[in-house]
PAVEXKE-117299 format. One record per residue (C-alpha): residue number from 1; residue in three letters; x, z, y. Coordinates in Angstrom, 1 decimal, padded with zeros to 4 digits. Layout:
(NUM, 'ALA', (X, Z, Y))
...
! end
This chain:
(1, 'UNK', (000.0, 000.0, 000.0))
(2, 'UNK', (002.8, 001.3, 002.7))
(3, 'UNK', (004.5, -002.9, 002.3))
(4, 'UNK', (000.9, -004.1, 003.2))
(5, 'UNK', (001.6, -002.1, 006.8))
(6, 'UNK', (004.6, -003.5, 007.3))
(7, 'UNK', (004.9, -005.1, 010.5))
(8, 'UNK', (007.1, -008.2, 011.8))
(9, 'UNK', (010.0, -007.9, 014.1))
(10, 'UNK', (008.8, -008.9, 017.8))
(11, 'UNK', (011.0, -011.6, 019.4))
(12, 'UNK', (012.0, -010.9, 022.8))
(13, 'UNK', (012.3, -013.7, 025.7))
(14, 'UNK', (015.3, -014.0, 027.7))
(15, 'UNK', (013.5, -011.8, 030.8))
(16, 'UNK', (012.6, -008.9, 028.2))
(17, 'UNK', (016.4, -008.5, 027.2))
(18, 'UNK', (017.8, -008.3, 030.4))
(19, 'UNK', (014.9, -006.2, 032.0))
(20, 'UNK', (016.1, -003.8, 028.8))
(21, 'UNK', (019.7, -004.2, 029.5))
(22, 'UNK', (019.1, -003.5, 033.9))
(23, 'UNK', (017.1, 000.0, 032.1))
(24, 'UNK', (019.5, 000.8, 030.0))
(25, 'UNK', (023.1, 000.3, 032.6))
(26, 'UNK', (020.9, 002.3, 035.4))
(27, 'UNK', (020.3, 005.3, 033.4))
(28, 'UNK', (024.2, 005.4, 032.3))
(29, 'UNK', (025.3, 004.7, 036.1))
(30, 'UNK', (022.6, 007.6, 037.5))
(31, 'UNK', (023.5, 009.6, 034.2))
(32, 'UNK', (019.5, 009.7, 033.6))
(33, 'UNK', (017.8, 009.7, 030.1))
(34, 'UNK', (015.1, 007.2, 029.5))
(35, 'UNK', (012.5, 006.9, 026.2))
(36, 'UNK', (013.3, 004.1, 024.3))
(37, 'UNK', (010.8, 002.6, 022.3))
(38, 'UNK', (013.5, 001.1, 019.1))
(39, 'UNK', (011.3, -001.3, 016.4))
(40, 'UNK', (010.7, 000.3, 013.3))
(41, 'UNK', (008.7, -002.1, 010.5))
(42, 'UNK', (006.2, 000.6, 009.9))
(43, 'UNK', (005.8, 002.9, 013.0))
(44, 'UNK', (007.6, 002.4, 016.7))
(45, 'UNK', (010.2, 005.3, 016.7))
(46, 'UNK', (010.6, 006.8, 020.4))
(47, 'UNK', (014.5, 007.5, 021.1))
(48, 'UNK', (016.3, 008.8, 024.4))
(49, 'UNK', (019.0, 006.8, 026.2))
(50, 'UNK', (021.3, 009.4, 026.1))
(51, 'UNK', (020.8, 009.7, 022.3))
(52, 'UNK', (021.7, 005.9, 022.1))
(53, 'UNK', (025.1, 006.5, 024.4))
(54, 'UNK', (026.3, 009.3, 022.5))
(55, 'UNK', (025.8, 006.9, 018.7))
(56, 'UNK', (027.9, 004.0, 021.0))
(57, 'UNK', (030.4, 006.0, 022.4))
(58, 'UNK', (031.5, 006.7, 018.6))
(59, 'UNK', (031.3, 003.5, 017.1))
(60, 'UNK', (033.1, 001.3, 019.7))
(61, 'UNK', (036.2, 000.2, 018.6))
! end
C-alpha cells in the first residue's frame, strides 16, 4: 500500500532554482535560519537552513 503513495520528484524551472539558491546565500550572509521544505517521495520533510550548512560544512572537500 505505502509504494501506491509514493509520489514523483517535482521538476524545478530555472526561476525556482535560483529563487532557492538567492534564499539559501541570504540566510548564510545574515546568519538567519530558514525552513526548508526538502522532497521526500512519501511525505515533504521540513529542514532548517542552518541544519543544511552544518551537513555541508562537513562534507566539502
Amino acid at each position: 500500500m505505502r509504494e501506491q503513495e509514493r509520489r514523483g520528484k517535482p521538476v524545478l524551472d530555472d526561476q525556482e532554482v535560483q529563487e532557492i539558491e538567492r534564499a539559501l546565500v541570504e540566510s548564510y550572509n545574515k546568519r538567519c535560519t530558514i525552513d526548508l521544505i526538502v522532497f521526500n517521495p512519501f511525505e515533504d520533510e521540513q529542514v532548517p537552513s542552518n541544519t543544511l550548512f552544518e551537513f555541508m560544512s562537513c562534507h566539502i572537500l
